[in-house]
MDTraj code that builds the backbone (N, CA, C; nanometers):
import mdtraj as md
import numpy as np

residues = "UNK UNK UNK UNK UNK UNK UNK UNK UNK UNK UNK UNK UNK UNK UNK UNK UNK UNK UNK UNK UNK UNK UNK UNK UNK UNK UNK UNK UNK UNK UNK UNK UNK UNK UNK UNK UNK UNK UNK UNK UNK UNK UNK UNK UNK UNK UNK UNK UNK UNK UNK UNK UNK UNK UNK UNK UNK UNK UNK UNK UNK UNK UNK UNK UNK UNK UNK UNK UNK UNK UNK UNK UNK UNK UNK UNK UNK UNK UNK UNK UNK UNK UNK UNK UNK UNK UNK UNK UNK UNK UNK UNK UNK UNK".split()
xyz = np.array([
    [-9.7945, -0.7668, 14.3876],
    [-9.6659, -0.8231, 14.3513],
    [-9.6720, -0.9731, 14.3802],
    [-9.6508, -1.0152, 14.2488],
    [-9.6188, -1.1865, 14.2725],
    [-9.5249, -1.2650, 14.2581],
    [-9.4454, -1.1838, 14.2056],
    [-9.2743, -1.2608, 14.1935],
    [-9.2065, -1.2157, 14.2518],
    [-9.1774, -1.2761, 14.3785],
    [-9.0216, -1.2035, 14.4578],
    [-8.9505, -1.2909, 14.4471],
    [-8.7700, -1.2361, 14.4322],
    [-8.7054, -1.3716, 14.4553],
    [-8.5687, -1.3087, 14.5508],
    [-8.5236, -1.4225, 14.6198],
    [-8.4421, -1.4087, 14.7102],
    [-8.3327, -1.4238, 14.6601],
    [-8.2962, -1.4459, 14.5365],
    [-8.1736, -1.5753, 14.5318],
    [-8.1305, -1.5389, 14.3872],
    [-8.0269, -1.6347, 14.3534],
    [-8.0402, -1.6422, 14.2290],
    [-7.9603, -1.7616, 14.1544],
    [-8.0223, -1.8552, 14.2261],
    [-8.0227, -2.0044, 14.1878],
    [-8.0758, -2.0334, 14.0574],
    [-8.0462, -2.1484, 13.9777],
    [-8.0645, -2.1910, 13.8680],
    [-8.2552, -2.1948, 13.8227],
    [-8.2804, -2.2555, 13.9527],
    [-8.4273, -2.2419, 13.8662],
    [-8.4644, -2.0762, 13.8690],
    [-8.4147, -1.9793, 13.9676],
    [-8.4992, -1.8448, 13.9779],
    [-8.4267, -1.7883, 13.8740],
    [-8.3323, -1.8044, 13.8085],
    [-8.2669, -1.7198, 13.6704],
    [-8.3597, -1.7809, 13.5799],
    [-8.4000, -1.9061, 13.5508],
    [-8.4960, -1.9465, 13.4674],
    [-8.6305, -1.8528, 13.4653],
    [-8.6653, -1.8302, 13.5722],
    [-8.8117, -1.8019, 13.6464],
    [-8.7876, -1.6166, 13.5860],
    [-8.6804, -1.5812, 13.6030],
    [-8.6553, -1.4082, 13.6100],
    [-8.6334, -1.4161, 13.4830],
    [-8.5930, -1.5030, 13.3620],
    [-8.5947, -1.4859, 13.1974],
    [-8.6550, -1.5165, 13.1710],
    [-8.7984, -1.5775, 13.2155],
    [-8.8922, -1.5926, 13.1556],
    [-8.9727, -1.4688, 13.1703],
    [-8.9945, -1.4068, 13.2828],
    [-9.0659, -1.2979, 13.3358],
    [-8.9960, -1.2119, 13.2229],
    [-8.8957, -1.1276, 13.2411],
    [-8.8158, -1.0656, 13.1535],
    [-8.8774, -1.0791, 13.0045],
    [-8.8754, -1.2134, 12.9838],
    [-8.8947, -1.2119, 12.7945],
    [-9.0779, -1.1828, 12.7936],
    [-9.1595, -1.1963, 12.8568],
    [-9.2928, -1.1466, 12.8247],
    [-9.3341, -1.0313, 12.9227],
    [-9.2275, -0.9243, 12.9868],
    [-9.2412, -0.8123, 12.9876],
    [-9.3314, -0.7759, 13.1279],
    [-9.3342, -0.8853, 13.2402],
    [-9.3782, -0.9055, 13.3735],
    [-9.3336, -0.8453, 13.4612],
    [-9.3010, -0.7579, 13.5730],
    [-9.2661, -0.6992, 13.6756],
    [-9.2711, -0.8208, 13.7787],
    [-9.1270, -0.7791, 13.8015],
    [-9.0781, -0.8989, 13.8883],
    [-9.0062, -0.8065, 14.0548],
    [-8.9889, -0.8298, 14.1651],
    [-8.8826, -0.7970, 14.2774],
    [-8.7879, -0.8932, 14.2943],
    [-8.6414, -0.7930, 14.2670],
    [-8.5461, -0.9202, 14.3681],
    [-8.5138, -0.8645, 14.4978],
    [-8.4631, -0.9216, 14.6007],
    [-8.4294, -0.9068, 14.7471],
    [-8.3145, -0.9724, 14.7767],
    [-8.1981, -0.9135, 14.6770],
    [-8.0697, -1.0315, 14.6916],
    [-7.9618, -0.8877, 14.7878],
    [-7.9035, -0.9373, 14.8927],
    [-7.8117, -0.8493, 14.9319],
    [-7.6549, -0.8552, 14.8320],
    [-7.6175, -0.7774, 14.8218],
    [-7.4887, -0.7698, 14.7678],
    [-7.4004, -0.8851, 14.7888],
    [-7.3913, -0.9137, 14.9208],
    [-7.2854, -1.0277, 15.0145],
    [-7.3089, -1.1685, 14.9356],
    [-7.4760, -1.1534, 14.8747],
    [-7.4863, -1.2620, 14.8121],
    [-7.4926, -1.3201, 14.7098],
    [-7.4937, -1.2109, 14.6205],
    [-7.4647, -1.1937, 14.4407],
    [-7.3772, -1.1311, 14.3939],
    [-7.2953, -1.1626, 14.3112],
    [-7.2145, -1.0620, 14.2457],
    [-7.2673, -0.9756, 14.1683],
    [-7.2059, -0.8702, 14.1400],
    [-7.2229, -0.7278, 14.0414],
    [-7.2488, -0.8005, 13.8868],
    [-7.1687, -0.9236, 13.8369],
    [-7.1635, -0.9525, 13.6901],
    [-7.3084, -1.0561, 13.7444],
    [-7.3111, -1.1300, 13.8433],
    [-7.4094, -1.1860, 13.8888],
    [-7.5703, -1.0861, 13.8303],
    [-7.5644, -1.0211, 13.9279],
    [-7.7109, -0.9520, 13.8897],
    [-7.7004, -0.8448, 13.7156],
    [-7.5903, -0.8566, 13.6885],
    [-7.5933, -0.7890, 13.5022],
    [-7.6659, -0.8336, 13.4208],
    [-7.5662, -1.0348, 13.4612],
    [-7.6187, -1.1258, 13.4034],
    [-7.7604, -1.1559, 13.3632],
    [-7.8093, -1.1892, 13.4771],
    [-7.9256, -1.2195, 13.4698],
    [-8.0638, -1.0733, 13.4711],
    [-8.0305, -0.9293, 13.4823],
    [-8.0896, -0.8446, 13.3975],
    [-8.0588, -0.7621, 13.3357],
    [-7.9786, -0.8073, 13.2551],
    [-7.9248, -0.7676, 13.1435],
    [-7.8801, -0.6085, 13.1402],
    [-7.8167, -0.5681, 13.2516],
    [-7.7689, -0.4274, 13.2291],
    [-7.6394, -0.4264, 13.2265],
    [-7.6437, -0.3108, 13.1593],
    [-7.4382, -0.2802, 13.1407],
    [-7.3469, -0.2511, 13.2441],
    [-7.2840, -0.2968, 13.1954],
    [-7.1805, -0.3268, 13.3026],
    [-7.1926, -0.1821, 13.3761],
    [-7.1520, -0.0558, 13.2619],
    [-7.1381, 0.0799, 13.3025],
    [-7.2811, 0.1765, 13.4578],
    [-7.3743, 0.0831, 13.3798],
    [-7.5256, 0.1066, 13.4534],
    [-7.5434, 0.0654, 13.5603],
    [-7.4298, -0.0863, 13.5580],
    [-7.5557, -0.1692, 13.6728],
    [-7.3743, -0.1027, 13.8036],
    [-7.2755, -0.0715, 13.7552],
    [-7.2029, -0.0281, 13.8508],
    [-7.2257, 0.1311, 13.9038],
    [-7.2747, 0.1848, 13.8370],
    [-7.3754, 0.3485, 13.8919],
    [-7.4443, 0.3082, 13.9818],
    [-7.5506, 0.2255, 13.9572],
    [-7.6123, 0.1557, 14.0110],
    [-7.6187, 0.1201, 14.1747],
    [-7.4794, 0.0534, 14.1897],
    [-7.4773, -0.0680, 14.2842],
    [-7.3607, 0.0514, 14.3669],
    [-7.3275, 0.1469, 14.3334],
    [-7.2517, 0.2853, 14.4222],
    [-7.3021, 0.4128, 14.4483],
    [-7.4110, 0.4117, 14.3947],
    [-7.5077, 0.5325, 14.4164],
    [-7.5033, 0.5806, 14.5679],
    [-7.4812, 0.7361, 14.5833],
    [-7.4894, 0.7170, 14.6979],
    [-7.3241, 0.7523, 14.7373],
    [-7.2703, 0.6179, 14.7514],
    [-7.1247, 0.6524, 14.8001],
    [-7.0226, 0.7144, 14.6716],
    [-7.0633, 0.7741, 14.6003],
    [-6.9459, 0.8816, 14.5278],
    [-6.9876, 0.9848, 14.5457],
    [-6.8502, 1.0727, 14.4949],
    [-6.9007, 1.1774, 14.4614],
    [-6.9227, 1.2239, 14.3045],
    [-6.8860, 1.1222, 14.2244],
    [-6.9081, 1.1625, 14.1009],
    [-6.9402, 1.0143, 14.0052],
    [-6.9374, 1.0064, 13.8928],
    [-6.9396, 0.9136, 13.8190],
    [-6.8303, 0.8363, 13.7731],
    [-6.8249, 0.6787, 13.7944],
    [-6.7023, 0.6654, 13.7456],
    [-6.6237, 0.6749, 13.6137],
    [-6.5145, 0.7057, 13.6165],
    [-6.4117, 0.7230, 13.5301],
    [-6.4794, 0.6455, 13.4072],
    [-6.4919, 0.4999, 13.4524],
    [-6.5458, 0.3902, 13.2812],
    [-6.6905, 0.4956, 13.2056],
    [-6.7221, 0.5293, 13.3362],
    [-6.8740, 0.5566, 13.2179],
    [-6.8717, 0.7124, 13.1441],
    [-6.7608, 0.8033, 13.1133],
    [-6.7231, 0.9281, 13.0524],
    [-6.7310, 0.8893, 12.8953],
    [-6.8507, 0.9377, 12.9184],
    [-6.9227, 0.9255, 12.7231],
    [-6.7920, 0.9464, 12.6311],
    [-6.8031, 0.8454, 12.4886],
    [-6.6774, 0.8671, 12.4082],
    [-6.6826, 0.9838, 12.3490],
    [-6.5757, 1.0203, 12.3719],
    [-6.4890, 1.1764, 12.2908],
    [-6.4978, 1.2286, 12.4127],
    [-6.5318, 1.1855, 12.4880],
    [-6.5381, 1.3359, 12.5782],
    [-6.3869, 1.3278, 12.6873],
    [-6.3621, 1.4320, 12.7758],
    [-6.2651, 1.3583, 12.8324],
    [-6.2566, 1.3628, 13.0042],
    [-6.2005, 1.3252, 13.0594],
    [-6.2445, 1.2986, 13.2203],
    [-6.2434, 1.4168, 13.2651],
    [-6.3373, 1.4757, 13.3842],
    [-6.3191, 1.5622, 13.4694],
    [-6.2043, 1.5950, 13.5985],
    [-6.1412, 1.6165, 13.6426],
    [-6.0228, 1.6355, 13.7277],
    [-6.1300, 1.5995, 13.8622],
    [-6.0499, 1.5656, 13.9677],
    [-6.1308, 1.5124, 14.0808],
    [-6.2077, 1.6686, 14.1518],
    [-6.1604, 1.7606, 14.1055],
    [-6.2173, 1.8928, 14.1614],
    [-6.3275, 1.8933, 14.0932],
    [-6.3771, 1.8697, 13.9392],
    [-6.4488, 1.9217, 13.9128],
    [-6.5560, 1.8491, 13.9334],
    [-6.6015, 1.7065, 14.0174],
    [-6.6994, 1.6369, 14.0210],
    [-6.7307, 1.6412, 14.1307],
    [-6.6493, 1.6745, 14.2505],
    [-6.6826, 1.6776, 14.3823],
    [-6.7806, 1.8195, 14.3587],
    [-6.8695, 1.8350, 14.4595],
    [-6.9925, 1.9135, 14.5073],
    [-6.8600, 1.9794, 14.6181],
    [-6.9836, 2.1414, 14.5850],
    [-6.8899, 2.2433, 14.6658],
    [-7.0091, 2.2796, 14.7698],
    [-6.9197, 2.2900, 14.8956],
    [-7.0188, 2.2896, 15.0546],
    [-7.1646, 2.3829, 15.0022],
    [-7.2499, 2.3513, 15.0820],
    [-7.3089, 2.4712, 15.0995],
    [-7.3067, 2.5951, 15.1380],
    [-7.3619, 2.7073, 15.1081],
    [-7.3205, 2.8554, 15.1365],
    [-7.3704, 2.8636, 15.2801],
    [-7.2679, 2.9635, 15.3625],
    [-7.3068, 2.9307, 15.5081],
    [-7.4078, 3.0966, 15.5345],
    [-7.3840, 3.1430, 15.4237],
    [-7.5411, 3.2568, 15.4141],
    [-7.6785, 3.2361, 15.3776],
    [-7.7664, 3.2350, 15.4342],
    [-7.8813, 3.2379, 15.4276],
    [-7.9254, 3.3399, 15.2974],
    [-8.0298, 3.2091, 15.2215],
    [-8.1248, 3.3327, 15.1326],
    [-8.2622, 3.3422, 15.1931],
    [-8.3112, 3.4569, 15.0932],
    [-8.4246, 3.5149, 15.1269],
    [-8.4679, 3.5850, 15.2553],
    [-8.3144, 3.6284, 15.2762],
    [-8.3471, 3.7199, 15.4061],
    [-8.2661, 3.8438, 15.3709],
    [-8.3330, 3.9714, 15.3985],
    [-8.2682, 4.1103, 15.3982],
    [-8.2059, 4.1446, 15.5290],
    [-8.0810, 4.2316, 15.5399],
    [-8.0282, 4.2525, 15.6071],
    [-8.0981, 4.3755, 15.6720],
])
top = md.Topology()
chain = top.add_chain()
for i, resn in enumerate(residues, 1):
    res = top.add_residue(resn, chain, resSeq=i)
    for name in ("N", "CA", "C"):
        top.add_atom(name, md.element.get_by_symbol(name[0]), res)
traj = md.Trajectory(xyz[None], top)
C-alpha cells in the first residue's frame, strides 16, 4: 500500500481523483469527527443512500427508511428488528 491519506484537504482530493480515474487502490484514515458524510460521498463518489449504510453499520437494527427500493413499501419497526435468540439448545436430545 502506497497511498494513505489522512485528510481531505485540497491537494489529497486532487491526489484521491486522480487515483480513482486510473483505477489505483488507495486507503483513507479520516475519523468521522473530521469529515463529513457528504464530505467523504463527495470525493468517492458514493450515494448518498450507500455511503449512509455505510457510515451506521453496526448501530441499527435495520436499514434506513431512505434506502426502501421504489414500489416497495416500508417495513413496520417490528418487522426489521431481529428476534432474541432461542434460549433452547440444538442438537441435543432429551
Amino acid at each position: 500500500m502506497t497511498e494513505i491519506f489522512e485528510g481531505l484537504d485540497g491537494d489529497q482530493r486532487d491526489r484521491i481523483a486522480a487515483l480513482r480515474k486510473v483505477g489505483r487502490f488507495f486507503w483513507i484514515d479520516i475519523p468521522l469527527s473530521e469529515a463529513s458524510a457528504d464530505d467523504l460521498g463527495d470525493v468517492l463518489d458514493v450515494p448518498k443512500d450507500a455511503l449512509q449504510a455505510l457510515l451506521t453499520f453496526g448501530r441499527t437494527s435495520g436499514p434506513p427508511a431512505s434506502s426502501t427500493p421504489m414500489g416497495s413499501t416500508s417495513a413496520s419497526p417490528s418487522a426489521v428488528t431481529s428476534s432474541p435468540p432461542s434460549s433452547r439448545m440444538t442438537g441435543r436430545t432429551a
